[in-house]
C-alpha positions as CSV (number, residue, x, y, z in Angstrom):
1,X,0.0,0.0,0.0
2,X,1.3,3.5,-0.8
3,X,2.1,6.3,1.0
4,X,-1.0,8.6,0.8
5,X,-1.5,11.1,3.3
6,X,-3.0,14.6,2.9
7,X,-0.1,17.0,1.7
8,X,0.1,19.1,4.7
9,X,0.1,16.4,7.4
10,X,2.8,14.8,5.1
11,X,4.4,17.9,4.8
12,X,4.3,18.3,9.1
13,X,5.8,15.1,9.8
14,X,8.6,15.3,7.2
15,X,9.2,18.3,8.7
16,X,10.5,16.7,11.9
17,X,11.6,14.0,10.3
18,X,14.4,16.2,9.1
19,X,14.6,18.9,11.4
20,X,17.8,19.2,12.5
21,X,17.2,19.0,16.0
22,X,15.4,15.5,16.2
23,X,16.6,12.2,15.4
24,X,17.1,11.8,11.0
25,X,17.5,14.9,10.6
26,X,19.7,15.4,13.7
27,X,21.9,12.8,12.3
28,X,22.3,14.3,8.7
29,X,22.8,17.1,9.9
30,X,25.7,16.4,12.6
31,X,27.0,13.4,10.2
32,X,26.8,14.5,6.5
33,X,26.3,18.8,7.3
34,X,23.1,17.9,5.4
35,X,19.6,20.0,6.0
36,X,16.8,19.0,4.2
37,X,14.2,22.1,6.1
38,X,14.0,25.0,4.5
39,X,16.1,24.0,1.4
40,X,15.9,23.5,-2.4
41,X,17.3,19.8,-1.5
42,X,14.4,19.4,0.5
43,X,11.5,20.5,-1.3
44,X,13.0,17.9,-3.9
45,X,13.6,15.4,-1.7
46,X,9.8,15.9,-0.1
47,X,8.1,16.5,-3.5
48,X,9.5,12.9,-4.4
49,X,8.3,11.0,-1.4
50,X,5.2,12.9,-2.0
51,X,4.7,12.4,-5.8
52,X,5.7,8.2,-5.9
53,X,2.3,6.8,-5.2
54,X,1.4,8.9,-8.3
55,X,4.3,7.0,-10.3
56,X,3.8,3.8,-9.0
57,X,0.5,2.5,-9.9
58,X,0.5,3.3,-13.9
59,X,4.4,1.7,-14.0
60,X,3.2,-1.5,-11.7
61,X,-0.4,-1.6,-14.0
62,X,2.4,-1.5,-17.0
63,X,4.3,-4.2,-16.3
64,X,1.8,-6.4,-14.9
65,X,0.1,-5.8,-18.6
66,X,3.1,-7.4,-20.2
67,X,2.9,-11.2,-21.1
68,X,4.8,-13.0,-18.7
69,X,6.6,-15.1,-21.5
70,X,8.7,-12.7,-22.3
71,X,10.4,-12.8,-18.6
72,X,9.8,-16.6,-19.1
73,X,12.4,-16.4,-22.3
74,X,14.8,-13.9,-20.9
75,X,15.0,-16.2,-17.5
76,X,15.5,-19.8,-19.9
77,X,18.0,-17.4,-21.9
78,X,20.2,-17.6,-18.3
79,X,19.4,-13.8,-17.9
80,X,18.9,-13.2,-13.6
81,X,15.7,-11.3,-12.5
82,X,17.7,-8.3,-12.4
83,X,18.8,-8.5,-16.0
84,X,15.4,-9.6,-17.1
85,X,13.8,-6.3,-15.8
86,X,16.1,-4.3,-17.0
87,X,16.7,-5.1,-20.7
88,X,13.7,-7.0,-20.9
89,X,10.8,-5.8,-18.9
90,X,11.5,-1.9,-18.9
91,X,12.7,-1.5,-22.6
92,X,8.5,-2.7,-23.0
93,X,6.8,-0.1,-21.1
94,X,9.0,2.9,-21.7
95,X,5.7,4.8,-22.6
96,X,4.2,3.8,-19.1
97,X,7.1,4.9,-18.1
98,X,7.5,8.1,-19.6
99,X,3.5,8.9,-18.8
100,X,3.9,8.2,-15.2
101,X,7.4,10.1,-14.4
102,X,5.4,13.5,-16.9
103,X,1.9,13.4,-14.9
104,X,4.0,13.0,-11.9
105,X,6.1,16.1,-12.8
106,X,2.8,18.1,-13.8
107,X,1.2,17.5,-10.6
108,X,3.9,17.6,-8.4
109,X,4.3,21.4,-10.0
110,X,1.3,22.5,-8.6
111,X,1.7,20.8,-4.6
112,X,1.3,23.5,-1.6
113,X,1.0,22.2,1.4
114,X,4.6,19.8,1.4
115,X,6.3,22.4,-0.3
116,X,5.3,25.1,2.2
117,X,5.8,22.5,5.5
118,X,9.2,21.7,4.3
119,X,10.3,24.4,2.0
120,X,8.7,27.7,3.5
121,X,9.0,30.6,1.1
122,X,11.7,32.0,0.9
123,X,12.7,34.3,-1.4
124,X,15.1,33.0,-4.7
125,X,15.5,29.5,-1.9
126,X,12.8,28.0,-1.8
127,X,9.6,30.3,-3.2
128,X,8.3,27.6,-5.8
129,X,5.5,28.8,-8.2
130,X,2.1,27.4,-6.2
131,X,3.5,29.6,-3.0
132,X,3.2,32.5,-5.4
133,X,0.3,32.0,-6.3
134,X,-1.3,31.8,-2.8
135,X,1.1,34.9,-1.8
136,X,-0.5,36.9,-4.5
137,X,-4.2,36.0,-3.7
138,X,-3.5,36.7,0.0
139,X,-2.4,40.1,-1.2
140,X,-5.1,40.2,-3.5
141,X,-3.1,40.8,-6.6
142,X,-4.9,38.7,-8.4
143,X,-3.5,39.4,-11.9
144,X,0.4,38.5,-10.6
145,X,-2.0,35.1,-9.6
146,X,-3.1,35.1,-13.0
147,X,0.2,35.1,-14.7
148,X,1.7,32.9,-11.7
149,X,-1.7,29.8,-12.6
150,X,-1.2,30.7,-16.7
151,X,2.6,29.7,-16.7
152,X,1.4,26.6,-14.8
153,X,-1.3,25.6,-16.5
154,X,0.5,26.4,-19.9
155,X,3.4,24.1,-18.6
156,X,1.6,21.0,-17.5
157,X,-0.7,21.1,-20.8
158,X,2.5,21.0,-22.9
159,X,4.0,18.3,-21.3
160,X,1.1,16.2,-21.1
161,X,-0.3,16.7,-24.4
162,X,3.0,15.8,-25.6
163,X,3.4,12.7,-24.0
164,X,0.1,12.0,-25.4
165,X,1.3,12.7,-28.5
166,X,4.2,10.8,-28.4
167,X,2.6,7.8,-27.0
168,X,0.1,8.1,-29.4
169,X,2.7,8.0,-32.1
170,X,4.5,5.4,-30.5
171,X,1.9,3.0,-30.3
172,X,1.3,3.2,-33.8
173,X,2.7,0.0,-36.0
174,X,5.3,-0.1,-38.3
175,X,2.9,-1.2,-41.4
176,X,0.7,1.9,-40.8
């Protein structure tokens, strides 16, 4: 079962998961001078653990699509589980692949509430794009909201129309 919490309470508990005064985050810190709070390396970091549910299920729905037979001929080939997945298995659902890791991407451009828990806002740090666009509705400047949601929205329909596109052309056959 995947991680699926709502973003904020996911957000909170990352938060002092990585603090650097408790435990993990403690031990980064003092070990590895790492700090995941209130840095670019952790909004990433948090925006992954947040975002794999949204990866998982099309790239496990992929592969469990694909005929078992042809792990059946890598493995009677002598190729080991590991080689099998990965110049086998993967090589097959690259379009899964590339859909899941884009809608991933497009969604996780628009998360608040673990980007603010972990990230704050701060100012060319850690201000990401859906923090503007809350800042600028909470100062009622609704037309810097405007431009803020229009570069979003412009972004994620690109990328997803073309890997629509690009599946769709993908999946046609060779004859055709």
């Amino acid at each position: 079962m995947p991680l699926v919490l709502p973003p904020s309470v996911l957000g909170f508990y990352l938060l002092l998961a990585f603090s650097p005064q408790h435990g993990l985050g403690k031990w980064l810190h003092d070990v590895f001078d790492i700090q995941f709070v209130f840095s670019f390396n952790g909004l990433v970091l948090a925006s992954f653990i947040y975002s794999m549910p949204f990866m998982t299920g099309p790239i496990k729905s992929a592969l469990q699509q694909l005929p078992t037979s042809l792990a059946q001929a890598s493995y009677t080939l002598g190729k080991t589980r590991w080689q099998t997945f990965k110049s086998v298995l993967v090589p097959n659902i690259k379009p899964s692949l590339l859909t899941a890791a884009v809608l991933t991407f497009a969604h996780t451009l628009g998360e608040f509430g673990v980007v603010l828990m972990i990230g704050g806002s701060i100012p060319n740090i850690t201000r990401v794009a859906s923090i503007a666009v809350y800042d600028s509705v909470e100062q009622m400047d609704y037309a810097a909201a405007n431009s803020y949601s229009i570069i979003l929205f412009a972004i994620t329909f690109v990328l997803v129309t073309g890997v629509f596109i690009f599946n769709k052309h993908q999946a046609k056959s060779p004859l055709e």
